[in-house]
Backbone as CSV, one residue per row, in Angstrom:
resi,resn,N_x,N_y,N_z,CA_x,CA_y,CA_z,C_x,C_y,C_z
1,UNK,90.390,83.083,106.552,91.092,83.982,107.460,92.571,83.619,107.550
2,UNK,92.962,82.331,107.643,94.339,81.857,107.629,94.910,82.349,106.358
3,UNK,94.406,81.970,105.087,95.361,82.866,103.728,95.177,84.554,104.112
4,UNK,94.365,85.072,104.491,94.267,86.647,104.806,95.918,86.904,105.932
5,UNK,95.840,86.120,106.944,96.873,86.532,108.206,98.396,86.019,107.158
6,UNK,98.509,84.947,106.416,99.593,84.421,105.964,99.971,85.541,104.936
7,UNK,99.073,86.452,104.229,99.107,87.761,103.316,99.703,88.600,103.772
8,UNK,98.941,89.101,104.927,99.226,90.077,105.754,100.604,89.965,106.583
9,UNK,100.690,88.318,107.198,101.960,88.058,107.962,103.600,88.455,106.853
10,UNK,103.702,87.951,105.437,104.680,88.177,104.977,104.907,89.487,103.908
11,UNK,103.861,90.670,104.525,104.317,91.839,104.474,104.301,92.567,105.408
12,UNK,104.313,91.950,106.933,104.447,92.704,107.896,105.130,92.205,109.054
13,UNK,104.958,90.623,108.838,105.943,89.776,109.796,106.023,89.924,111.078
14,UNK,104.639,89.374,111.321,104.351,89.902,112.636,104.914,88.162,113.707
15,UNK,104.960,87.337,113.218,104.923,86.214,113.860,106.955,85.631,113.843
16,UNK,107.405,86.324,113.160,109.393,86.598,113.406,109.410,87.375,114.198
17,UNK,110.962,86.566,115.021,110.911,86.944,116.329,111.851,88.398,116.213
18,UNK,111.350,89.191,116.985,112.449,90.588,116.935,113.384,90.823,116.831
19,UNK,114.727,91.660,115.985,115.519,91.734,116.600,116.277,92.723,116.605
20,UNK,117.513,92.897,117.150,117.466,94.137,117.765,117.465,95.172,116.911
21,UNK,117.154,96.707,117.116,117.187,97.935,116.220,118.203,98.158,115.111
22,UNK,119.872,97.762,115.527,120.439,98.525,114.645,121.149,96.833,113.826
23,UNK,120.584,95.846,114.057,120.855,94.524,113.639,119.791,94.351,112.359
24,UNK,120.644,95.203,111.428,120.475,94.539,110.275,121.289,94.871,108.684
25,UNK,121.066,94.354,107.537,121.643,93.580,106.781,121.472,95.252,105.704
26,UNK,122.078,95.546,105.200,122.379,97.056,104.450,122.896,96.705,103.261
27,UNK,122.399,97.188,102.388,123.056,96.145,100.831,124.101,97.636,100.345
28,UNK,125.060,97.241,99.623,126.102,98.058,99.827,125.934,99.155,98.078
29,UNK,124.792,99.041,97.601,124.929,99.795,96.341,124.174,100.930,97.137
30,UNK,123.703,101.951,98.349,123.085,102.457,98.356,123.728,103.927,98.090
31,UNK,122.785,105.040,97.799,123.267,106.543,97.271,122.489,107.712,98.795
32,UNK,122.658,108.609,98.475,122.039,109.948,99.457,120.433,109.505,99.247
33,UNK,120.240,109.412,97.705,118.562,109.297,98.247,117.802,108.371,98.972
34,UNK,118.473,107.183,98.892,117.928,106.713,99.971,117.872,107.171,101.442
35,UNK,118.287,108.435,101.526,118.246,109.246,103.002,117.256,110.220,103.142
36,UNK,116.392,110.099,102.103,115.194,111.060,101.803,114.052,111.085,102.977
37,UNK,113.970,109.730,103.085,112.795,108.915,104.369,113.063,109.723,105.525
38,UNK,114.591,108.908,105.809,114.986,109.749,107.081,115.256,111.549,107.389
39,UNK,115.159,112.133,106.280,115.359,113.421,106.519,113.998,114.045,106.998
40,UNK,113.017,113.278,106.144,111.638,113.370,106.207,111.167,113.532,107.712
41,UNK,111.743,112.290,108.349,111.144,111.777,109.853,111.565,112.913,110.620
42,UNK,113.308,113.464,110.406,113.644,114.301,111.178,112.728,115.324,110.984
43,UNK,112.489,115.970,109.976,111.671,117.024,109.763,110.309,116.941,110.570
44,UNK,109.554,115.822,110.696,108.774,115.331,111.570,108.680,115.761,112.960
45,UNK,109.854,115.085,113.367,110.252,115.140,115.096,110.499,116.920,115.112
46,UNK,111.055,117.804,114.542,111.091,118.844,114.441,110.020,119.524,114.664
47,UNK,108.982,119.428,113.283,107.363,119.679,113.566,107.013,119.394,115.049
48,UNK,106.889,118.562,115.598,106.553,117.986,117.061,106.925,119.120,118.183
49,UNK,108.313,118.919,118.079,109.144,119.589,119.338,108.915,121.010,118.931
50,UNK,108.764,121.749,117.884,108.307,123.192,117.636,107.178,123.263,117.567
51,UNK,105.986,122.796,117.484,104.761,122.753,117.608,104.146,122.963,119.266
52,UNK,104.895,121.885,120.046,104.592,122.251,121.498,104.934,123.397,122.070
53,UNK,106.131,124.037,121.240,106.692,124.938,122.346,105.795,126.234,121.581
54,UNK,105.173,126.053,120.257,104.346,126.999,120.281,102.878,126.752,121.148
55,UNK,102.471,125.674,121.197,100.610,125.594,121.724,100.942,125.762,123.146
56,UNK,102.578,126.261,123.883,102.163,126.969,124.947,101.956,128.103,125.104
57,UNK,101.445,129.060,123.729,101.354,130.669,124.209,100.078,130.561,122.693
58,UNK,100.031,129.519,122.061,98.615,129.846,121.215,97.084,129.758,121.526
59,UNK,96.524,130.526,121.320,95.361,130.340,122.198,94.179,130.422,120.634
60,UNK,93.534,128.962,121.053,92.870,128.595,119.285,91.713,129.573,119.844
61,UNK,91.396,130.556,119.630,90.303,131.250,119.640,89.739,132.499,118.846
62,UNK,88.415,132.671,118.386,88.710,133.446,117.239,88.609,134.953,117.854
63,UNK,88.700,135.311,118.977,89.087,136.887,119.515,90.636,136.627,120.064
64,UNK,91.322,135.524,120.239,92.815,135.595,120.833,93.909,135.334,119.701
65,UNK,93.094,134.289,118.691,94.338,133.729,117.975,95.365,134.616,116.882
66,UNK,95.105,135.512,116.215,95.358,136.265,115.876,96.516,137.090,117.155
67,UNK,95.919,137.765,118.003,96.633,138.779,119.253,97.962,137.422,119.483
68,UNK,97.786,136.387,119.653,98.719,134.793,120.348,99.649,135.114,119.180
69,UNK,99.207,135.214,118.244,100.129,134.564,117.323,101.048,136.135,116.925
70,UNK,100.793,137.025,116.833,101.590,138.538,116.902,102.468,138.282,118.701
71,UNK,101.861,137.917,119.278,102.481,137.556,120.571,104.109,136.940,120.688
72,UNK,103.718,135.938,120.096,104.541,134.889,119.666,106.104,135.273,119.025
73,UNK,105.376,135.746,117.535,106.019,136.632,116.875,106.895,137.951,117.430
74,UNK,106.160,138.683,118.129,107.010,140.065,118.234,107.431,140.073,119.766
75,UNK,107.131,139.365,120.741,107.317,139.123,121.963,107.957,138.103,123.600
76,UNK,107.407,136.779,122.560,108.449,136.022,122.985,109.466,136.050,122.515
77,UNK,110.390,135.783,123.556,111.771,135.252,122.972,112.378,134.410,121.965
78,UNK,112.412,134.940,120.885,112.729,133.399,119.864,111.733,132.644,119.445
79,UNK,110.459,133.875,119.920,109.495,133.170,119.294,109.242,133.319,117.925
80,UNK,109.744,134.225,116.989,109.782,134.426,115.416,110.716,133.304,114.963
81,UNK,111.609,132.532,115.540,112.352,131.608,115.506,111.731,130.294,115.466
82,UNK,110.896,129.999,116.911,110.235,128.973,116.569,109.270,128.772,115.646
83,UNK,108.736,129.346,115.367,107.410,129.693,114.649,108.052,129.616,112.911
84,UNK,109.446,130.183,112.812,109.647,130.446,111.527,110.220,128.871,110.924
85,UNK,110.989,127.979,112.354,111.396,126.925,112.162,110.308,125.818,111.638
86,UNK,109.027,125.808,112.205,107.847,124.694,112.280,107.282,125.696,110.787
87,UNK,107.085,126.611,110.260,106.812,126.479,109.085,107.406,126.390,108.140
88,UNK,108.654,126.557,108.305,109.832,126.156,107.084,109.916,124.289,107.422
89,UNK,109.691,123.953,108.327,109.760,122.649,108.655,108.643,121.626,107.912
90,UNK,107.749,122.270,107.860,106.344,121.656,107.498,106.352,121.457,106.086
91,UNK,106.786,122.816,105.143,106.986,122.973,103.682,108.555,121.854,103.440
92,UNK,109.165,121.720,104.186,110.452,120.529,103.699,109.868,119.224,103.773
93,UNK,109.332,119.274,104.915,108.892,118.090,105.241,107.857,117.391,104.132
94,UNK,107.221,117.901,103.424,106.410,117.285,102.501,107.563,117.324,101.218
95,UNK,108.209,118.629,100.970,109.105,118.323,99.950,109.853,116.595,99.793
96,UNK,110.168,116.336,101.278,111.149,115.309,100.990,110.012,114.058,101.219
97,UNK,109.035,113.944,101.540,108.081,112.810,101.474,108.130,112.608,99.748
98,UNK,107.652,113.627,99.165,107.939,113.361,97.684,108.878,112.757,97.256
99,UNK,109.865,113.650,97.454,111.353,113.250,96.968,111.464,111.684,97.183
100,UNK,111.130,111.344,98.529,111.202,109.752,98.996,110.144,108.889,97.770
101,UNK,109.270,109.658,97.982,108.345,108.476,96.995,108.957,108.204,95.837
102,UNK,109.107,109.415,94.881,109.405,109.392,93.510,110.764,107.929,93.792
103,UNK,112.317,108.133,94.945,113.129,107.138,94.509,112.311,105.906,95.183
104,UNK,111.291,105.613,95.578,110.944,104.559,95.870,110.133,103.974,94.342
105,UNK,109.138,104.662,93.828,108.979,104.290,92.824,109.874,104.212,91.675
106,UNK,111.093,105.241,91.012,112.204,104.485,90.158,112.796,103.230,90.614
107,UNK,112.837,102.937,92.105,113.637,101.387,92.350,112.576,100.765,92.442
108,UNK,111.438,100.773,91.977,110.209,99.908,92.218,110.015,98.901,93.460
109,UNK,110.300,99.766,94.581,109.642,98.937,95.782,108.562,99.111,96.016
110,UNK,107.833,99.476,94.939,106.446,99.409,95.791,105.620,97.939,95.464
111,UNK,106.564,97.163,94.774,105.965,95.775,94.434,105.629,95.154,95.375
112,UNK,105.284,93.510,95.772,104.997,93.080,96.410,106.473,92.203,96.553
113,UNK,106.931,92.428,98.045,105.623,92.295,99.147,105.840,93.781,99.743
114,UNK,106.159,94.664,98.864,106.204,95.746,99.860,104.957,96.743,99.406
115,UNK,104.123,96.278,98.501,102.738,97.130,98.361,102.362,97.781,99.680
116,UNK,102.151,97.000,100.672,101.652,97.636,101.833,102.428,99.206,102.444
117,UNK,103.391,98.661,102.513,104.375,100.039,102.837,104.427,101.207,101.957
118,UNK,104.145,100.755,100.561,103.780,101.660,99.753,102.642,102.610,99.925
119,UNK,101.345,102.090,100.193,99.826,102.302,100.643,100.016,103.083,101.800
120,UNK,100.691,102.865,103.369,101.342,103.642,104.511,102.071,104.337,104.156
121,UNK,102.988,104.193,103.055,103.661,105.868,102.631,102.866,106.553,101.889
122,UNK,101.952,106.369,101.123,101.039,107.491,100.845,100.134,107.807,101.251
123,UNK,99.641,107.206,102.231,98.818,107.555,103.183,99.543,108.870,104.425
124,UNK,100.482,108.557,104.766,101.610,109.632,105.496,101.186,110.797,104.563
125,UNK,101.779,110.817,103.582,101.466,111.709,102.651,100.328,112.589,102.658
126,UNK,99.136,111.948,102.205,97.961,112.290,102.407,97.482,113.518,103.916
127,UNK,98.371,112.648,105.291,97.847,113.508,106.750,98.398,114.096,105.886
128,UNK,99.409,114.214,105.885,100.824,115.164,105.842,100.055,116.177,105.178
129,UNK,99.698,116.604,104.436,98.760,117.577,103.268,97.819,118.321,104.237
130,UNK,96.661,117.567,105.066,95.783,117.662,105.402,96.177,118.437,106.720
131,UNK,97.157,118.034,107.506,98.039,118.357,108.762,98.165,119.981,108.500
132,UNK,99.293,120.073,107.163,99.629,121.611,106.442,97.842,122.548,106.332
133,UNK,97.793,121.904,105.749,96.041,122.643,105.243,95.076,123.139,106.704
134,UNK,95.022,122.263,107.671,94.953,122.535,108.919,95.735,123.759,109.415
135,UNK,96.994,123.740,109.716,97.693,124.328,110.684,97.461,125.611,109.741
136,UNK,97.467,125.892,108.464,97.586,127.452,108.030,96.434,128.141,108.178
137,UNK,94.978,127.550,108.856,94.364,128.535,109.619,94.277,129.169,110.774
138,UNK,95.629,128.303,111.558,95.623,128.970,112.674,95.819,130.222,112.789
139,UNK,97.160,130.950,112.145,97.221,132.474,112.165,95.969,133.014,112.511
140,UNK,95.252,132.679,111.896,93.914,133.630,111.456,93.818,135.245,111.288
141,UNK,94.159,135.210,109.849,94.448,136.646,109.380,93.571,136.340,108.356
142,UNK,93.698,137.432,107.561,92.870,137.342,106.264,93.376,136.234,104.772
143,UNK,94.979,135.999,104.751,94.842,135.242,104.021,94.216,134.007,104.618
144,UNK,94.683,133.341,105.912,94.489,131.970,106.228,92.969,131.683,106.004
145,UNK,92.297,132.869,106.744,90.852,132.968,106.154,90.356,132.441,105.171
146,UNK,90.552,132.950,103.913,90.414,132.956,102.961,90.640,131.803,101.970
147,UNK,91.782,131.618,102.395,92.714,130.319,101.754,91.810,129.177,102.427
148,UNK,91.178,128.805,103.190,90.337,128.071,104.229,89.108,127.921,103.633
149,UNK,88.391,128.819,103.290,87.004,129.493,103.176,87.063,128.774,101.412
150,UNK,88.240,128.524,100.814,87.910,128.156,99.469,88.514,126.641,99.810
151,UNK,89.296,126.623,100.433,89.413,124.886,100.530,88.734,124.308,101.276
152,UNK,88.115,124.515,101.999,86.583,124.128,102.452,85.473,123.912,101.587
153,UNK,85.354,124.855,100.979,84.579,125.061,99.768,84.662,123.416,98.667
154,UNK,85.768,123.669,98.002,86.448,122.793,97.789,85.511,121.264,98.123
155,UNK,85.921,121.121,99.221,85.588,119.605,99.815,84.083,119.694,99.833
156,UNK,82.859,120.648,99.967,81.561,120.635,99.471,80.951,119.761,98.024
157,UNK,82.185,120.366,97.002,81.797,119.600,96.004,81.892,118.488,95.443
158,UNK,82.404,117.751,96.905,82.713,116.182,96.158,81.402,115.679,96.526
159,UNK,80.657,114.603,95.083,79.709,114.695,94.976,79.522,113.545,96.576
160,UNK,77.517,113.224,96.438,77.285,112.817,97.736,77.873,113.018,99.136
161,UNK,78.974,112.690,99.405,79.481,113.436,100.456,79.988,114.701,101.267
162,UNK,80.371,115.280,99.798,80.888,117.037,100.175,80.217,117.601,101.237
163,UNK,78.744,117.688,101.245,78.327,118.788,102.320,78.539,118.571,103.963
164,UNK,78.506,116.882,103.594,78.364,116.120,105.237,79.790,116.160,106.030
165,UNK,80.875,116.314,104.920,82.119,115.993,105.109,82.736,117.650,105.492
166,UNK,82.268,118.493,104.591,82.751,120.121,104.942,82.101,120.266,106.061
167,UNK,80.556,120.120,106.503,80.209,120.250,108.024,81.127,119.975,109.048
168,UNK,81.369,118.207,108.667,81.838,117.423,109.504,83.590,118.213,110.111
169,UNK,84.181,118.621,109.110,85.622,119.199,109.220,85.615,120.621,109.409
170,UNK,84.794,121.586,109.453,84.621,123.037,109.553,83.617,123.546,110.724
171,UNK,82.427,122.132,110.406,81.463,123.050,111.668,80.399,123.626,111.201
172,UNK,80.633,123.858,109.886,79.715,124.888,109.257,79.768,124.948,107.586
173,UNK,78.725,125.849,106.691,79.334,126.002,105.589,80.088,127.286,105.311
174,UNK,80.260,127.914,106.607,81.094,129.005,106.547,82.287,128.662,108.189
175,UNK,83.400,129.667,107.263,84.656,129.655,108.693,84.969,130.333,109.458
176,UNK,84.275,129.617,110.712,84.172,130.481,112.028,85.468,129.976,113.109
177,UNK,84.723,130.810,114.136,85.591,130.095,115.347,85.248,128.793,115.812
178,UNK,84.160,128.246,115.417,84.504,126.477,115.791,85.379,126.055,114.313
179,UNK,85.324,125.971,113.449,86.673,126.140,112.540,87.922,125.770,112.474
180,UNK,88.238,127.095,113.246,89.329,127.033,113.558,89.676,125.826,115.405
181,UNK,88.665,125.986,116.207,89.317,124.868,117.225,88.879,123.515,116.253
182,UNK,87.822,123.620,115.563,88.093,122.088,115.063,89.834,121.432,114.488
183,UNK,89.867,122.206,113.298,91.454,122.798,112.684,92.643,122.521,113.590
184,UNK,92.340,123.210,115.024,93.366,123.533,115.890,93.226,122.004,116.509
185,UNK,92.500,121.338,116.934,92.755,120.161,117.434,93.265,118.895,116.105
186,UNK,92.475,119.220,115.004,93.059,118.379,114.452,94.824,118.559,113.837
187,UNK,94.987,119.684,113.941,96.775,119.683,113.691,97.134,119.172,114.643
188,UNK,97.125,119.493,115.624,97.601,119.187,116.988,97.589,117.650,117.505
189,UNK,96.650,117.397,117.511,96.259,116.147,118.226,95.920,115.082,117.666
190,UNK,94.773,114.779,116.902,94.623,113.769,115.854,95.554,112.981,114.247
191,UNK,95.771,114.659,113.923,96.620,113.858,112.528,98.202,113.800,112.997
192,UNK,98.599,114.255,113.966,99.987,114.225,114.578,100.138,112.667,115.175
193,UNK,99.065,112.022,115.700,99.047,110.671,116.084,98.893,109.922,115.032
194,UNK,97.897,109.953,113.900,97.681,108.723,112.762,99.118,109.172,111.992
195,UNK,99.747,110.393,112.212,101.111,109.995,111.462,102.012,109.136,111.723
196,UNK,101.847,109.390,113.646,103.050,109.130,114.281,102.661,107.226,114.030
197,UNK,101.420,106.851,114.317,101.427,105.440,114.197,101.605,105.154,112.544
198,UNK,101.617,105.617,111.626,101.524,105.214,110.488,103.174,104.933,109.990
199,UNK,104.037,105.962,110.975,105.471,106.088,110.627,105.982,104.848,111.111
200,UNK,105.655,104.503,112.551,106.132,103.468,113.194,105.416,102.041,112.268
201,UNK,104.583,101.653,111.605,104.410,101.109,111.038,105.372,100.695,109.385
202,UNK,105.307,101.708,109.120,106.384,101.991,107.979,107.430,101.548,108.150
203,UNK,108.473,102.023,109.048,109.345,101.541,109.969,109.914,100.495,110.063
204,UNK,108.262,99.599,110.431,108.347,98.361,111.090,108.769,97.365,110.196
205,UNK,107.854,97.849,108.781,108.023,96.869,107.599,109.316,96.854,107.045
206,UNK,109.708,98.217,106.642,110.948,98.533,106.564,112.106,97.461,107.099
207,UNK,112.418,97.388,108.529,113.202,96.480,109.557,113.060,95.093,109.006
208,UNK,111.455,94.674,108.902,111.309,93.622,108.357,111.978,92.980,107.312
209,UNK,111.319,93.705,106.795,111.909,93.191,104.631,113.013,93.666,104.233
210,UNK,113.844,94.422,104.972,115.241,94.833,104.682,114.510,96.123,103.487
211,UNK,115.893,96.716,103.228,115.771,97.800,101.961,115.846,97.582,100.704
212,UNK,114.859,97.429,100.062,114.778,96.939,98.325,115.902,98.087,97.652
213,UNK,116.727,97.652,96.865,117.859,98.202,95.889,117.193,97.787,94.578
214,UNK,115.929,97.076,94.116,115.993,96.428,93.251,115.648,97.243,91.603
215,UNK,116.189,97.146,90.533,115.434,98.025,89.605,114.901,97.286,88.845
């Protein structure tokens, strides 16, 4: 257990003492892409703050959600605004997670000791997908339907687990209105948190180990 924590301690450095946020060491060859991360996060916090101000007029239900979301759209104030912001937000936001990976892998930080941070950035990745794939059934129109009804599908055929796992995430082997509140809580509530802790983790290591320049 002591070589496991001493593994774990000098890629995550949990036992150095803190210090402060903007106290630290910036190596001076850096370019724009290294601003990929951070554009990412903003795009993030964006998702967040436009997401709430929509789930106060969306109603996850399969006789309302549809009527909520034309609501939204043609009736609130600026609500074609918010709504247009959090899905243009969502499609950048994975754009630049990429973008981040790819210059993380040409400067090869994903070596050790920063494997771990590597594994938490593609794991981000991963909600991040799953988050998108979620939230585009909310509309609930006929494409989201549809588009749902085959990526559901989809996850059936992974062998041994598929059927237990499409139940487990849909409700059913067809897409109903538990579905969609399953869907609707998990955009909302669940994968919005394993991001948010996965970011602050990222973060953390980040602060730690300083920023690899290395090629």
């Amino acid at each position: 257990m002591g070589k496991l924590f001493d593994w774990f301690d000098s890629r995550f450095a949990v036992k150095a003492p803190h210090r402060r946020f903007f106290e630290r060491s910036i190596p001076p060859n850096l370019n724009y892409t290294y601003c990929f991360g951070g554009i990412a996060f903003t795009y993030f916090l964006i998702l967040v703050l436009s997401g709430l101000l929509l789930s106060i007029f969306y109603v996850p239900s399969e006789k309302e959600a549809y009527k909520s979301v034309v609501m939204i759209t043609n009736d609130i104030p600026f609500g074609w605004l918010i709504r247009g912001v959090h899905k243009w937000s969502a499609s950048l936001f994975i754009i630049f997670i990429i973008l981040h990976a790819i210059r993380v892998f040409v400067s090869k930080a994903y070596r050790p000791p920063r494997e771990l941070n590597w594994v938490i950035g593609t794991s981000i990745f991963v909600i991040a997908m799953a988050s998108g794939f979620t939230g585009y059934l909310l509309p609930w129109d006929q494409k989201a339907y549809w588009a749902t009804e085959v990526g559901t599908s989809m996850v059936g055929t992974i062998p041994l687990i598929g059927k237990s796992l499409m139940y487990m995430i849909g409700g059913g082997s067809e897409v109903t209105g538990t579905t969609l509140i399953r869907f609707f809580s998990l955009h909302v509530l669940f994968l919005p948190l394993m991001i948010g802790i996965l970011l602050w983790l990222h973060f953390h290591i980040v602060k730690r180990q300083g920023i690899s320049t290395n090629l």
